[in-house]
N, C-alpha and C positions, 0 to 999 in steps of 0.2 A: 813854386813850391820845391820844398827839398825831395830827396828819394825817399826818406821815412815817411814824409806826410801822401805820399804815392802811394807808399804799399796801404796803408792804413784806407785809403780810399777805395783800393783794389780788394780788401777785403772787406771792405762792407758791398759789395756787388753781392756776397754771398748771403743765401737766407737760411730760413728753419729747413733742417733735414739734408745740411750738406755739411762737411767735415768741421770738428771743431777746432778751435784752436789755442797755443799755449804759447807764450814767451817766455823766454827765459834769457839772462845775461851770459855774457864768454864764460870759460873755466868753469868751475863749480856749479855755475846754475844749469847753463847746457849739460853736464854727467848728472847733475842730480836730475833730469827729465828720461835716461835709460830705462829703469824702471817701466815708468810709465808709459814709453813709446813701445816697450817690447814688448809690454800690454797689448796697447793696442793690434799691435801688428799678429799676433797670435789668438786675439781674442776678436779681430776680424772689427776695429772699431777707425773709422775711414777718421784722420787728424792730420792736422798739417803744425807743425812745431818748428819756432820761428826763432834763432838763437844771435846774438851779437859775437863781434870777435872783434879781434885787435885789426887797426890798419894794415891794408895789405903789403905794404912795404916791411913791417915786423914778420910778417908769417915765414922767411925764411929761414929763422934764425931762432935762436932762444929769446924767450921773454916774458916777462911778467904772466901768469893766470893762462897764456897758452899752449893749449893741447889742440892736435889734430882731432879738430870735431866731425868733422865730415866722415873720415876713414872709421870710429867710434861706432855713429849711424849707420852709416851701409849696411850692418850685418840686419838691423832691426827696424828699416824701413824700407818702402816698396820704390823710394825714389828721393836722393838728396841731390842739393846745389849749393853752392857759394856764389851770391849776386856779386859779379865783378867791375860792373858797371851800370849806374841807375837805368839805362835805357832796356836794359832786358826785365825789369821788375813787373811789369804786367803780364809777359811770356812768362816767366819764370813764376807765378803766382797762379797762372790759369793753369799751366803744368800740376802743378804741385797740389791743387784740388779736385784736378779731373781724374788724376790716377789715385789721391787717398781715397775721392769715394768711388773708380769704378772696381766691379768685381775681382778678387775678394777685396773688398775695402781693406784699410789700412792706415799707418800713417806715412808721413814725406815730410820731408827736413828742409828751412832754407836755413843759409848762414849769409848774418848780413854785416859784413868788417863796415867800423865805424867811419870812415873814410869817405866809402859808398854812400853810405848813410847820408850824409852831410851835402852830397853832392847836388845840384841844381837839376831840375827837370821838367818839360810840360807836357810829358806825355798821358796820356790816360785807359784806366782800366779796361781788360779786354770782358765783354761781359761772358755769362756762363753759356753752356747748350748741354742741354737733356743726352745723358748718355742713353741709348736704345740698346737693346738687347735682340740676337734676331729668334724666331721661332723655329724649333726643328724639323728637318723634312717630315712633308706626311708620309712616306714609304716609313721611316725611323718611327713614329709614332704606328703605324700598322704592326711593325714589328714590334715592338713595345706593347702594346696590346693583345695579340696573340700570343706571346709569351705569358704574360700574366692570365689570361681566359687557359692556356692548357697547363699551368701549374696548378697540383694541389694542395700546395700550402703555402701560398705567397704571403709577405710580411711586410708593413714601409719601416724603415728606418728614420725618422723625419730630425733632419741638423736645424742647423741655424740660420742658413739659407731663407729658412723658409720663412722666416717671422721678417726678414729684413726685405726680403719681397714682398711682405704684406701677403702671402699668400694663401693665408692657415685656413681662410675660407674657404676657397676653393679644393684645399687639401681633404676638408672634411665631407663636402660635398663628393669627391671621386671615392673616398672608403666607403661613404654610405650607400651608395650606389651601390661598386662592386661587393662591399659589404667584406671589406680584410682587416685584419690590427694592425694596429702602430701600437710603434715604442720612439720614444724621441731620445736623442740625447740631452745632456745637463743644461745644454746654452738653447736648446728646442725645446722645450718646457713649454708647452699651453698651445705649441702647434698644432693640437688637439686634446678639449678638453678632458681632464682627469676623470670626470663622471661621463665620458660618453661611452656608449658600450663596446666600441671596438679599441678604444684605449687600455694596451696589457701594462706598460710600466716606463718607468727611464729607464733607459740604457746606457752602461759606460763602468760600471763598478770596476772593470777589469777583472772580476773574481767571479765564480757562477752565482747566476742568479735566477732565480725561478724563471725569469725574463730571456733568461737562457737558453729554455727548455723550448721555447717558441723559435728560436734560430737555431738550434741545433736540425731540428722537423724541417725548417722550409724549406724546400726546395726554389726557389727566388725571392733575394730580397729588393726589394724597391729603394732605393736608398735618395731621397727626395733631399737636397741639400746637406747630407754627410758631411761631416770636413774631418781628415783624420787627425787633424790636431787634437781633437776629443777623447777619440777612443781608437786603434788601429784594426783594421779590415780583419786582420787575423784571431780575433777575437770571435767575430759572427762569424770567419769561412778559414776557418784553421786546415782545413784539410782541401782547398781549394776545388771545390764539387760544386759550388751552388752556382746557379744563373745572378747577374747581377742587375739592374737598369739603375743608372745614374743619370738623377735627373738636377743638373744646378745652370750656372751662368758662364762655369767653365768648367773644361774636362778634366777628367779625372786624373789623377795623383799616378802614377808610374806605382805600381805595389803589386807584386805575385799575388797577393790575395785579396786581389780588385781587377779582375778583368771583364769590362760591362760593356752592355751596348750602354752606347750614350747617348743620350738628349740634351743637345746644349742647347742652352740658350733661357728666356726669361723664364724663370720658373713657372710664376703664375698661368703664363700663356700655353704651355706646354701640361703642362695639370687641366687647364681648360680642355685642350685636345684631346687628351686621354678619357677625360670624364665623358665626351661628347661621342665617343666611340667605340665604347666601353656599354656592348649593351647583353650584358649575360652578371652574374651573382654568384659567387663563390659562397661556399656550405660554410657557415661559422660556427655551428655547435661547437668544435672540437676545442675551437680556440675563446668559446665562452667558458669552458671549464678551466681551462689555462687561465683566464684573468679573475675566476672566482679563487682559485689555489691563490696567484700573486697578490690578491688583497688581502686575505686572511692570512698570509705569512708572516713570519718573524712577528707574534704577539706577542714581546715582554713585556713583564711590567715597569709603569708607569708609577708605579709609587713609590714615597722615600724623597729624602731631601740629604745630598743635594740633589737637584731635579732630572731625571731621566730623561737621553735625547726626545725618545717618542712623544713623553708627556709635552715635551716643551713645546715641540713640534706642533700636538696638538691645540698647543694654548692659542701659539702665535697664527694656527690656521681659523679658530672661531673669533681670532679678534678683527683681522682682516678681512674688507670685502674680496669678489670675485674678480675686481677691478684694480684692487690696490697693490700696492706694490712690494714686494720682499725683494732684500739683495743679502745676497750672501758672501761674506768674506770668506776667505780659504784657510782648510781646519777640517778639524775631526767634524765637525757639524755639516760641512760641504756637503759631505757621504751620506750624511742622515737625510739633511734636506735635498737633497738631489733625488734620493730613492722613495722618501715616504711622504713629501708634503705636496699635495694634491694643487697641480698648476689648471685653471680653467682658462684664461685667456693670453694669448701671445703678449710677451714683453711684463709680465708680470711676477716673473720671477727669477730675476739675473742673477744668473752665476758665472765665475771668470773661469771656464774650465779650458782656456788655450794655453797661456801661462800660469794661469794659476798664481796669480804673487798675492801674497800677506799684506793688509792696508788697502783692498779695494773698495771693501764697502761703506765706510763714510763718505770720503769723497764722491763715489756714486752716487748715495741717497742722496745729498747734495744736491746733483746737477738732476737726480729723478724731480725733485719739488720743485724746482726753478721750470721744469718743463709740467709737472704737473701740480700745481698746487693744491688741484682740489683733490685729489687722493691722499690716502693713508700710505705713507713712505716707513718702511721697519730696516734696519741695515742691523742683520745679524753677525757679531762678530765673537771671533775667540778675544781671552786678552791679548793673545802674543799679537793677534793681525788687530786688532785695535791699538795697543800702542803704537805703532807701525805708522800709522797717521794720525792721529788723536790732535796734535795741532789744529785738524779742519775744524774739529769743535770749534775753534773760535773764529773761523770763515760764515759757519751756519748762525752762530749769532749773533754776526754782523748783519747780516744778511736776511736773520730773521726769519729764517727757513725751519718749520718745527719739525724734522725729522726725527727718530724715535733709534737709537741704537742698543738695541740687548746686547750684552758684554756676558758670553758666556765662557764661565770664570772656572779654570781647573790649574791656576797657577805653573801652567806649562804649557809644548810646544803639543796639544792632544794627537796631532795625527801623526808627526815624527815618533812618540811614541808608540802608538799604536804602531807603526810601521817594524820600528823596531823592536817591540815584546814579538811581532808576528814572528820574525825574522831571525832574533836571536837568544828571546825569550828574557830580554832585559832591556830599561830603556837609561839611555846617557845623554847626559848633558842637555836636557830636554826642562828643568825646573826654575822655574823663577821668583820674586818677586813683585808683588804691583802696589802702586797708590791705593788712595781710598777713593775710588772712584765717584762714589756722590760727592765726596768734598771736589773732587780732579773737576766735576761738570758745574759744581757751582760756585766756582771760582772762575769759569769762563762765562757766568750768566745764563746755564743752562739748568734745568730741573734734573736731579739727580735721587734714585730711586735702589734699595737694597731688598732684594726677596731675601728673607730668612725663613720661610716654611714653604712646602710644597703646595699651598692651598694661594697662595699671595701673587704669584705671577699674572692669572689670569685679571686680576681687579687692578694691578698695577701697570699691565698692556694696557687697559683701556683708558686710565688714567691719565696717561702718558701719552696716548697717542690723540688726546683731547687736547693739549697744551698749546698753544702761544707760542711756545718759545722749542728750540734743541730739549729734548731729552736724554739722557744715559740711565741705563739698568744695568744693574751689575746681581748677576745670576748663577750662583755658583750651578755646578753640572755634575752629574755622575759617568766618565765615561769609561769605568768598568764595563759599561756594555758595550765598549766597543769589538773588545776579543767574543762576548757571546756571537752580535753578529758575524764574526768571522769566523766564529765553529759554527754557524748555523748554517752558511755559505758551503762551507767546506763540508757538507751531511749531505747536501740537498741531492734529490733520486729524482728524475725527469717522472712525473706521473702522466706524460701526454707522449 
């Protein structure tokens, strides 16, 4: 066999639950996968990304479609190679998936010049082995423990760590015990659910938030899978005073306003520890008055067409199960849905809050239905980050995958301006034009849907997400309210 028909057998070694993977050709197609690999790599998503190049005898010199692809990748993966000879194609393949998916996962780059390619080989696939993680000393978990029993006001921070360890069960079972709140970050959503009673809020707005007033008080925070690509340390310990316990898979980030004892090692297993050892109960009144304040905040109204973020929010929360799935593209609505839409189960409500790019959530929902088909799939998008990718429309109905995308429509970039009214009290270069989006989805074969009153969303969610086929909604939005919540932020008086 050749060295192409090699790698292709070397990657079918792998199965569900280890790094995915993308092809792409030399020049253009390899820069056009940037994006998307710097994705992953900040948004913590383990891929291994497979690119062609020209014969290696060309690569010295100028020529046709080549650019130095390797040097490109290095800034935005955890590990690239150019295969130089078929015989390293099974190393160089078991490399390149052991480190996208060990902690923090990521992606890895090969480059395979077409030369190689072509070359003759009998070698065969190295197969996988289970990365392990080890457990922290028990002296370190003693101490971790007594730190939390003599603090009076401990808090978890709970990241994204925590969901990709699978560990949100045991997470919930050590709060209920101890009996402390959590706040999660945007990409931690459901590591404890939104109705449980020790659940205060997301965390990450960057701006105060009621959610605030619980880390300003504590005196140690738990931070159970943090990753400060989310939100920076100085935010919860600006004045560098609090106790910290970092609990993830690797230690913590070099940052003046993170100095913790650590617990390295498997999350789950070390959560396990603590719960088992962990036998006294901290007083929660104080901080059940704190999460009756954070629910009852920021009540605008919901009425009015075009439709208020809350309302929407509220629509697309009774039309979804507890199990189904939201993805959010990046936008003025990230911030809404990030703070106000109630996450009950891990992995049920993705949002790209590492890099953040415009265009994630179709191609997400996408790959959520092909892994989950019996669930309700929604991919929330602005139009600016829906055009962005809108192509996938015609992947999903090839494919035959009835995902559901609301297009929430304000003929601009909403959060670049919101940023910029905040900032300079005007916004530029921020307005656009669009299609007609139900014609744009039923010209790919998908059902295309327009709210024109504020009473029509919710019959038309359910409609939609009854379908056979792709859907598109196009939803105009009112985000006037985006400046109220940032006067509301900017008022807010710690009442705890």
């Amino acid at each position: 066999m050749n060295a192409s028909e090699l790698l292709v057998k070397c990657l079918e070694t792998e199965g569900v639950g280890r790094p995915g993977v993308c092809l792409a050709t030399l020049g253009p197609g390899a820069t056009n996968l940037i994006t998307g690999i710097a994705d992953a790599y900040l948004d913590r998503s383990p891929v291994v990304a497979i690119t062609g190049q020209l014969d290696l005898p060309k690569l010295h010199k100028e020529s046709h479609q080549y650019v130095d692809i390797i040097s490109i990748f290095k800034p935005v993966t955890k590990w690239n190679a150019r295969i130089e000879r078929a015989s390293v194609i099974p190393e160089i393949i078991r490399k390149a998936f052991r480190l996208s998916a060990a902690e923090k996962p990521g992606p890895t780059h090969i480059e395979l010049p077409e030369d190689v390619a072509a070359e003759d080989i009998s070698d065969t696939p190295i197969p996988p082995l289970e990365i392990n993680y080890p457990e922290p000393e028990p002296a370190l978990i003693h101490n971790a423990v007594q730190a939390i029993k003599e603090a009076k006001y401990p808090v978890v921070l709970a990241g994204n760590s925590v969901l990709r360890a699978k560990a949100s069960l045991i997470l919930r079972q050590l709060v209920e015990k101890i009996r402390i709140p959590v706040a999660t970050s945007f990409m931690g959503a459901g590591a404890v659910p939104a109705d449980s009673e020790f659940f205060l809020s997301a965390y990450g707005l960057q701006a105060r938030d009621y959610v605030s007033c619980g880390f300003d008080r504590a005196d140690l925070i738990i931070a159970v899978g943090y990753d400060p690509v989310e939100c920076s340390a100085k935010y919860f310990n600006p004045n560098r005073d609090k106790k910290i316990i970092h609990i993830d898979f690797t230690p913590a980030d070099v940052d003046a306003h993170y100095e913790a004892l650590e617990l390295t090692g498997d999350i789950a297993s070390t959560l396990r520890m603590l719960t088992e050892h962990a036998d006294f109960q901290k007083d929660y009144v104080y901080d059940k008055k704190l999460k009756e304040i954070i629910s009852s905040s920021f009540d605008f109204s919901s009425k009015g067409f075009p439709l208020k973020p809350l309302k929407i929010i509220r629509e697309i929360r009774s039309s979804l199960g507890r199990d189904d799935i939201l993805i959010s593209d990046v936008g003025a609505h990230k911030i809404w849905i990030a703070r106000f839409y109630p996450v009950y189960e891990p992995n049920t409500a993705i949002i790209s809050n590492g890099y953040s790019s415009m265009g994630f959530a179709l191609p997400s929902a996408i790959t959520a239905k092909m892994l989950y088909p019996g669930k309700k799939i929604l991919a929330v998008c602005g139009d600016g980050g829906f055009m962005m990718s809108e192509q996938e429309l015609e992947t999903a109905v090839r494919l035959n995958l009835p995902v559901v995308c609301l297009i929430l429509n304000d003929g601009g970039y909403g959060l670049i301006a919101w940023k910029q009214l905040n900032k300079f009290g005007k916004e530029f270069g921020c307005r656009f034009g669009n299609p007609d989006f139900v014609k744009f989805a039923e010209s790919f074969g998908a059902k295309g849907y327009r709210v024109k009153s504020e009473d029509e969303l919710a019959p038309i969610l359910k409609n939609a997400l009854l379908q056979k086929v792709p859907a598109v909604i196009d939803c105009p939005v009112d985000y006037s309210e985006n400046l109220k919540l940032t006067a509301a932020l900017g008022k807010i008086i710690c009442p705890v």
